[in-house]
C-alpha positions in Angstrom: 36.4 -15.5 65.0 35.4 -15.6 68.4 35.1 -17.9 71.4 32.2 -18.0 73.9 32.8 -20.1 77.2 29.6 -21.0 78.9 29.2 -24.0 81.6 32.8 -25.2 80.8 32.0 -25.9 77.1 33.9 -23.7 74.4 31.4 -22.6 71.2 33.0 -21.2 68.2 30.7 -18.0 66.2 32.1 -17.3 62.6 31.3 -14.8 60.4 33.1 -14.8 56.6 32.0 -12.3 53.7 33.0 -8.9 52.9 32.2 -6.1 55.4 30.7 -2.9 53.7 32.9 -0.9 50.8 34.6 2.9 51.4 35.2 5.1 48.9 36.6 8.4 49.1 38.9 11.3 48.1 41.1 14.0 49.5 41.4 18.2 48.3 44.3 20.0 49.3 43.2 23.6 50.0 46.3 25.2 51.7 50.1 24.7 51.3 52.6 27.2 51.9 56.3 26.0 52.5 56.5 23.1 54.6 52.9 22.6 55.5 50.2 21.8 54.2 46.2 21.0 54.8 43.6 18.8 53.4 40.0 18.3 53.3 39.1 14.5 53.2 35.3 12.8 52.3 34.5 9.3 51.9 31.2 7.2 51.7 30.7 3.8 53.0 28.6 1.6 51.3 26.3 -1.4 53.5 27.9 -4.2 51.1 28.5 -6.2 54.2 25.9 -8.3 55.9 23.7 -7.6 58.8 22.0 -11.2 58.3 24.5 -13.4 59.7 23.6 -15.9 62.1 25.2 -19.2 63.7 24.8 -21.2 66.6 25.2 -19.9 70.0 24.7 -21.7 73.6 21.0 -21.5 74.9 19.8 -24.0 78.3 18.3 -27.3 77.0 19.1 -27.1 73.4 22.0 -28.8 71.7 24.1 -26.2 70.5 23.8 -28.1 66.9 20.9 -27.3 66.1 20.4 -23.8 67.2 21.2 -21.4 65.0 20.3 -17.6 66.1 20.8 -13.6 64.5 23.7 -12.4 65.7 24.7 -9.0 67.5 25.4 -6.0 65.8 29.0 -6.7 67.0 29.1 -9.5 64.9 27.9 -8.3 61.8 30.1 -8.2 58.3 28.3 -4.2 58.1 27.2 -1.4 59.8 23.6 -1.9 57.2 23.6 1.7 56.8 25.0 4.4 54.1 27.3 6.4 55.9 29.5 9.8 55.5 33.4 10.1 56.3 34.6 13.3 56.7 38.2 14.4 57.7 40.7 17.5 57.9 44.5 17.2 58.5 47.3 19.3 58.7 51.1 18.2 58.3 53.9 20.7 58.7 57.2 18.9 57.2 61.1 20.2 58.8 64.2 18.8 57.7 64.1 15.5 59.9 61.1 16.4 61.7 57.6 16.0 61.2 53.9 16.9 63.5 50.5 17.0 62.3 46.5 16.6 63.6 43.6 15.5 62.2 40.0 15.3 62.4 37.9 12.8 61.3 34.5 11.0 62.1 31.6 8.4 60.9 28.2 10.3 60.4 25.4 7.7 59.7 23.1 9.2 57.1 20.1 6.4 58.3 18.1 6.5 61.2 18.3 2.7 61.0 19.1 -0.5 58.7 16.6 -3.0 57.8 17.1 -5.1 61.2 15.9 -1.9 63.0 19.0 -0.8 64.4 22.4 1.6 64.2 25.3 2.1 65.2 26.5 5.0 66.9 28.3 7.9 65.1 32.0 8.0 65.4 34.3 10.9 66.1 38.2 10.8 66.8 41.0 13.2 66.9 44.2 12.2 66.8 48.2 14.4 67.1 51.8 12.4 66.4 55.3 13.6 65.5 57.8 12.0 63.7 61.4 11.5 63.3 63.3 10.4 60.1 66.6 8.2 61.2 67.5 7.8 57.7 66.0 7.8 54.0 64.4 4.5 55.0 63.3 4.7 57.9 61.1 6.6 60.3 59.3 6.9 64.2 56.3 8.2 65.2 54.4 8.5 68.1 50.9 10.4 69.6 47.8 10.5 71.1 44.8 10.0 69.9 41.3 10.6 71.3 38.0 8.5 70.3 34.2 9.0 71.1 31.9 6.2 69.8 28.0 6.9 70.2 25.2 4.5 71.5 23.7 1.9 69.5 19.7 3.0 68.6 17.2 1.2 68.0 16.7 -2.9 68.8 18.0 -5.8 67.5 15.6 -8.0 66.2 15.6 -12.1 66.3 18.7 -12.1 68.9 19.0 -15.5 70.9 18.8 -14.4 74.4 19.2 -16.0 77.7 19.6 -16.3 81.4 17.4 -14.1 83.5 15.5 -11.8 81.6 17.5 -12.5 78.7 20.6 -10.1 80.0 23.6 -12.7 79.3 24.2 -12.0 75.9 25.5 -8.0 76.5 26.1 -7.0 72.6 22.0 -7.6 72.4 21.5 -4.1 74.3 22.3 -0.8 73.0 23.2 0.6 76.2 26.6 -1.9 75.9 27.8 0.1 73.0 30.4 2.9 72.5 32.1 4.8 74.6 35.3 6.9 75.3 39.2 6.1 74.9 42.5 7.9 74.8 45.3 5.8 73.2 49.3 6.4 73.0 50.0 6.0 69.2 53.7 4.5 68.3 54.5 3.5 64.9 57.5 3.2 62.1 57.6 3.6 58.3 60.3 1.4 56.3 60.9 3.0 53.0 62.7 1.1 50.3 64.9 3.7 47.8 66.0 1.6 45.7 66.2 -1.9 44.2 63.4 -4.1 43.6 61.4 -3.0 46.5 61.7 0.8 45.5 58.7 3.0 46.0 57.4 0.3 48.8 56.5 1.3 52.0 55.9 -1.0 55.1 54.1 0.6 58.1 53.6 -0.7 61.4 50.9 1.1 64.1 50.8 0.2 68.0 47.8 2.0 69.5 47.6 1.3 73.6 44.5 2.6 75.5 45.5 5.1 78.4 42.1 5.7 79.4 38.6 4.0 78.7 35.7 4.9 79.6 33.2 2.2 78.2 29.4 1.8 78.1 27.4 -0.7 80.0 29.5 -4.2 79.7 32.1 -4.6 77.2 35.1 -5.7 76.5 38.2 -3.4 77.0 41.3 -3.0 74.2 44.5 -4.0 75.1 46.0 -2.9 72.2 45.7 -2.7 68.8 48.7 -3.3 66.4 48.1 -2.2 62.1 50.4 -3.5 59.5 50.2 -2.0 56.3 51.6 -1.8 52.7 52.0 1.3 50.0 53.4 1.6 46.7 53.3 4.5 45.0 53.8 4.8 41.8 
């Protein structure tokens, strides 16, 4: 959900569905003690949609009854099939732990059916980690991302103000960019009880260095929460 202010008055822009499907799979092709190395590929699939629209703030119309395409931004998808590769490697000491990896977003389309696409992604990232006990671990690392252009134009975008430059996300040149983030994050474990096998993660990614394009919005930071069981 987000929250345009314009002349003092707050408009709200939703978008609900599902965003676009990944699928994918990893080969290990090297392990030798206590490291190891694997190949990932995954696919994304434009299940989300690129059609959403909603009302936005334009001079002389009540915002009630303007309803207008939204930015690319904004979108549940990316429209577009698209490839993601990635390499790792993890080397694994007694309490210790380091590894790198590779990874990126190669769009396989020149553009989606609104005449448009994003930029390809690439992002490489290095962490080490410490194991305090069986059930808990730190983390911490630097991670580098470069995000590419959007290309081609966004049809059916509400535009206005002179020369229709106030809504930003409508121009390609307002896309992507550079970032370097410090990486901190902790793994609880459970190894036994009812909660055995269950892994919480937590991930607190603060930019060090941006280097947008055009006008954009910079990250403050970015904190992941996530859940495993394995089985």
């Amino acid at each position: 959900m987000l929250f345009n202010v314009v002349g003092g008055n707050t408009f709200t822009t939703k978008t609900n569905g599902w965003g676009d499907i990944k699928l994918g799979g990893l080969y290990r092709f090297y392990l030798e003690d206590n490291r190891k190395a694997h190949f990932g590929i995954g696919f994304s699939l434009p299940t989300g949609s690129i059609d959403e629209k909603d009302r936005t703030p334009r001079p002389g119309v009540p915002p009630t009854f303007n309803s207008n395409q939204l930015p690319a931004s904004m979108q549940l998808g990316s429209g577009t099939f698209d490839l993601l590769p990635s390499i790792t490697y993890v080397q694994q000491l007694e309490d210790w732990s380091w590894g790198t990896q590779a990874r990126g977003i190669i769009r396989l389309e020149d553009e989606n059916s609104n005449g448009y696409r994003h930029g390809h992604v690439f992002e490489t990232l290095a962490w080490a980690g410490y194991n305090f006990a069986e059930w808990i671990g730190l983390n911490s690392g630097l991670s580098y991302k470069h995000t590419g252009k959007l290309k081609g134009t966004q049809k059916d975008i509400g535009l206005v103000g002179p020369a229709g430059r106030s809504v930003t996300t409508a121009f390609n040149e307002n896309y992507g960019g550079e970032r370097i983030d410090l990486i901190v994050g902790m793994n609880l474990l459970a190894p036994s009880g009812v909660l055995k096998d269950h892994r919480l993660s937590l991930d607190l990614r603060i930019p060090l260095w941006q280097d947008l394009n055009g006008y954009q919005l910079e990250t403050d930071s970015v904190i992941t929460v996530g859940w495993q069981k394995s089985f």
